[in-house]
PyMOL CGO cylinders between C-alpha atoms (Angstrom):
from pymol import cmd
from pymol.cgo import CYLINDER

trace = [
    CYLINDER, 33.03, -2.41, 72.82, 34.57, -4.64, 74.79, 0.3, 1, 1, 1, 1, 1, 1,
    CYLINDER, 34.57, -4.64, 74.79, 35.53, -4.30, 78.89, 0.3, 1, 1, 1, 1, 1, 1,
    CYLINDER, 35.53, -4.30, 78.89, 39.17, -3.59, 78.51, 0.3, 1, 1, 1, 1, 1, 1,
    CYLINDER, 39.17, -3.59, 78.51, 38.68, -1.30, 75.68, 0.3, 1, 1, 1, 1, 1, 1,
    CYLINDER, 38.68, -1.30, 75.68, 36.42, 1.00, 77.75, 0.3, 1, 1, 1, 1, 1, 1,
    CYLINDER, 36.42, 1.00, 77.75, 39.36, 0.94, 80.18, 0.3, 1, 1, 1, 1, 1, 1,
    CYLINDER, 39.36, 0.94, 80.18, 41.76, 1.58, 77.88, 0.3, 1, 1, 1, 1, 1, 1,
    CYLINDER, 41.76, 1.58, 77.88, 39.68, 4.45, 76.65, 0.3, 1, 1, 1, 1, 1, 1,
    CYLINDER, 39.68, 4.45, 76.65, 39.09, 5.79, 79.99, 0.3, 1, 1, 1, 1, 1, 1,
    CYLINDER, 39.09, 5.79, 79.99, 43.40, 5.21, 80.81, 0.3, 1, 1, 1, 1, 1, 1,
    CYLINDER, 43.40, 5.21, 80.81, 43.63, 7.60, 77.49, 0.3, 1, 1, 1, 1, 1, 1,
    CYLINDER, 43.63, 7.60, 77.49, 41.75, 10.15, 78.15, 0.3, 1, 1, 1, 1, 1, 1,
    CYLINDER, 41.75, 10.15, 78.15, 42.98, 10.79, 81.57, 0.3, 1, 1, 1, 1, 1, 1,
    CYLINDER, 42.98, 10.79, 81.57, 46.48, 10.86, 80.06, 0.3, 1, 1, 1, 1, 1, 1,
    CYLINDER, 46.48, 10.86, 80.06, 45.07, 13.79, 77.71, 0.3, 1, 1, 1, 1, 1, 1,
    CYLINDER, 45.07, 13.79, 77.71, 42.50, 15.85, 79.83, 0.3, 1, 1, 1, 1, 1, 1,
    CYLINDER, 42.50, 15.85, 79.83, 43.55, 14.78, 83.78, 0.3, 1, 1, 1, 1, 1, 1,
    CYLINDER, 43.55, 14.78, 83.78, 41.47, 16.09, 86.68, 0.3, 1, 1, 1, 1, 1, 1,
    CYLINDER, 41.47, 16.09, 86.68, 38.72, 16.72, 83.70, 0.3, 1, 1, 1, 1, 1, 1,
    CYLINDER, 38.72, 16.72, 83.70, 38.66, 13.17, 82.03, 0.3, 1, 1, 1, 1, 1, 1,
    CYLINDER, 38.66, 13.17, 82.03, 35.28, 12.99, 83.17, 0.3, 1, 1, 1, 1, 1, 1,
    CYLINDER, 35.28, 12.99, 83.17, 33.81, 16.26, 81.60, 0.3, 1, 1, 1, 1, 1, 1,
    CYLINDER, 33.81, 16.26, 81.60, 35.11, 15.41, 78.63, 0.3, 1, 1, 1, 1, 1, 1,
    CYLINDER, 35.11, 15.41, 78.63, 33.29, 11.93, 78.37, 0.3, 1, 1, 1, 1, 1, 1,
    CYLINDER, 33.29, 11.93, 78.37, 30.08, 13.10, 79.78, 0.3, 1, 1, 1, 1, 1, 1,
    CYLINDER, 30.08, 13.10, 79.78, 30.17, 16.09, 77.20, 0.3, 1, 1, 1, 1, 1, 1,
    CYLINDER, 30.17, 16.09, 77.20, 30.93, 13.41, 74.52, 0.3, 1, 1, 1, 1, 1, 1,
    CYLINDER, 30.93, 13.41, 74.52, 27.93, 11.34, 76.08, 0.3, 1, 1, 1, 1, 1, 1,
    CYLINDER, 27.93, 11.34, 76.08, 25.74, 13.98, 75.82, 0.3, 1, 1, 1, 1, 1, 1,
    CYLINDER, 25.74, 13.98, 75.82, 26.19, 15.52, 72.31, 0.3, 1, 1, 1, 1, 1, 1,
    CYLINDER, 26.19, 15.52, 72.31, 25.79, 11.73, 71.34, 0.3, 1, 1, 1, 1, 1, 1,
    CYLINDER, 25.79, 11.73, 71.34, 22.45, 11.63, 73.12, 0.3, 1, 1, 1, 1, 1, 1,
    CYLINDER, 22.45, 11.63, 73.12, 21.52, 14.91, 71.44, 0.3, 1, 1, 1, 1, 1, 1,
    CYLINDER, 21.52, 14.91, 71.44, 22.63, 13.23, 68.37, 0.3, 1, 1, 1, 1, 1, 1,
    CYLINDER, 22.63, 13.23, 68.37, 19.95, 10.48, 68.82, 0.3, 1, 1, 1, 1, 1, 1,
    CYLINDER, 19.95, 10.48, 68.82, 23.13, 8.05, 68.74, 0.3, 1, 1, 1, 1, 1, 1,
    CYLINDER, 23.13, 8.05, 68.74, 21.78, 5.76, 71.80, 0.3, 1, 1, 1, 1, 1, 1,
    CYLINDER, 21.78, 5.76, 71.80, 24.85, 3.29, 70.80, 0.3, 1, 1, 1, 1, 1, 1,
    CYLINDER, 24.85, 3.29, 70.80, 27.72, 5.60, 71.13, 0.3, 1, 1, 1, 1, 1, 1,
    CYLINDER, 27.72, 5.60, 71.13, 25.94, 7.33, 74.24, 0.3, 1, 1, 1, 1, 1, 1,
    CYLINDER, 25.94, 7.33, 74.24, 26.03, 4.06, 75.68, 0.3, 1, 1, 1, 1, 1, 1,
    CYLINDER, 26.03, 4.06, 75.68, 29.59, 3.33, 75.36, 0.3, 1, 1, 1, 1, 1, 1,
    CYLINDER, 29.59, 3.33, 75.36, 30.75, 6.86, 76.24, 0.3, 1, 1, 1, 1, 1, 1,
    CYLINDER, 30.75, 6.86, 76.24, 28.03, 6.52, 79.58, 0.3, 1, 1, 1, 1, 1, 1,
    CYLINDER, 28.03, 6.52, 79.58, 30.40, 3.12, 80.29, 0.3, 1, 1, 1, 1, 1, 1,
    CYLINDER, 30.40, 3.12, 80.29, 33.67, 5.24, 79.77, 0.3, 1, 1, 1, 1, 1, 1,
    CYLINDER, 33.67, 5.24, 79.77, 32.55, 7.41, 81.70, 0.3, 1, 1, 1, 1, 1, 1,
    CYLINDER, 32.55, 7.41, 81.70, 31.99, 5.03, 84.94, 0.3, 1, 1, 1, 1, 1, 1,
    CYLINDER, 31.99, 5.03, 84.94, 35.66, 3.69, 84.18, 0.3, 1, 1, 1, 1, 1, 1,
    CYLINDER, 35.66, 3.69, 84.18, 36.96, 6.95, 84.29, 0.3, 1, 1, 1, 1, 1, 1,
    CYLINDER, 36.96, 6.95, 84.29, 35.37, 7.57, 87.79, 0.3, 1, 1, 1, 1, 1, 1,
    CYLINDER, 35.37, 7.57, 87.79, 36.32, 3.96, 88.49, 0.3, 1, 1, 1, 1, 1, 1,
    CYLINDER, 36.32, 3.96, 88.49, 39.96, 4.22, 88.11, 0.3, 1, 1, 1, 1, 1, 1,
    CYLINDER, 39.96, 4.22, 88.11, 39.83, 7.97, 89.45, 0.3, 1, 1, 1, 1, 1, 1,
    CYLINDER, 39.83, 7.97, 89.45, 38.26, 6.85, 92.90, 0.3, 1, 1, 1, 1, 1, 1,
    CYLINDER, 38.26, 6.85, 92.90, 39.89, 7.96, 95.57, 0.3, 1, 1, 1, 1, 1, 1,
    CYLINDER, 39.89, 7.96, 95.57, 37.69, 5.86, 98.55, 0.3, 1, 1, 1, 1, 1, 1,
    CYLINDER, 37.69, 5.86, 98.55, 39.26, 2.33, 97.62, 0.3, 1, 1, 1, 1, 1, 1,
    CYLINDER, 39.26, 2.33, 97.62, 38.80, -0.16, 100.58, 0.3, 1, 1, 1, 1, 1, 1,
    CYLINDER, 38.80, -0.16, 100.58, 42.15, -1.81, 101.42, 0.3, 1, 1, 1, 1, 1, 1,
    CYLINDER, 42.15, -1.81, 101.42, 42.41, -4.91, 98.75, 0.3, 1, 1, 1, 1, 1, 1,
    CYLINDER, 42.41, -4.91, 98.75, 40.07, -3.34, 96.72, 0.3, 1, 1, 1, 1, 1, 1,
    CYLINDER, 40.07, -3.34, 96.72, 40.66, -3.38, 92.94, 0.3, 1, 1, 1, 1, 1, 1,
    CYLINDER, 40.66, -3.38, 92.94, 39.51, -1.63, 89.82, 0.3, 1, 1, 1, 1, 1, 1,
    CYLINDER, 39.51, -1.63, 89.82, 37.20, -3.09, 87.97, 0.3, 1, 1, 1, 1, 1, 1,
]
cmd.load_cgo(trace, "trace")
């Protein structure tokens, strides 16, 4: 997957779950891992940093998402 469609991933699923975006992507991460699916736990692992990304609340002044 491609950089902007892990962020537009992570954009959609914090439209659908909110506050619990996260949770939801690390579950997903997980039952992929448990699955033995190293690819997709890879690209819901990289979702999941762009959901904490864009949900960072400690942005230095100029600072922008990635």
């Amino acid at each position: 997957m491609d950089r902007i469609d892990i962020y537009r991933s992570a954009v959609l699923l914090i439209k659908r779950y909110g506050e619990d975006a996260a949770l939801e992507a690390a579950a997903r991460a997980d039952d992929l891992f448990d699955e033995c699916d190293l690819d997709g736990w890879q690209v819901w692992k990289a979702i999941l940093r762009a959901i904490e990304d864009i949900q960072r609340e400690d942005m230095k002044d100029g600072e922008q998402i990635n």
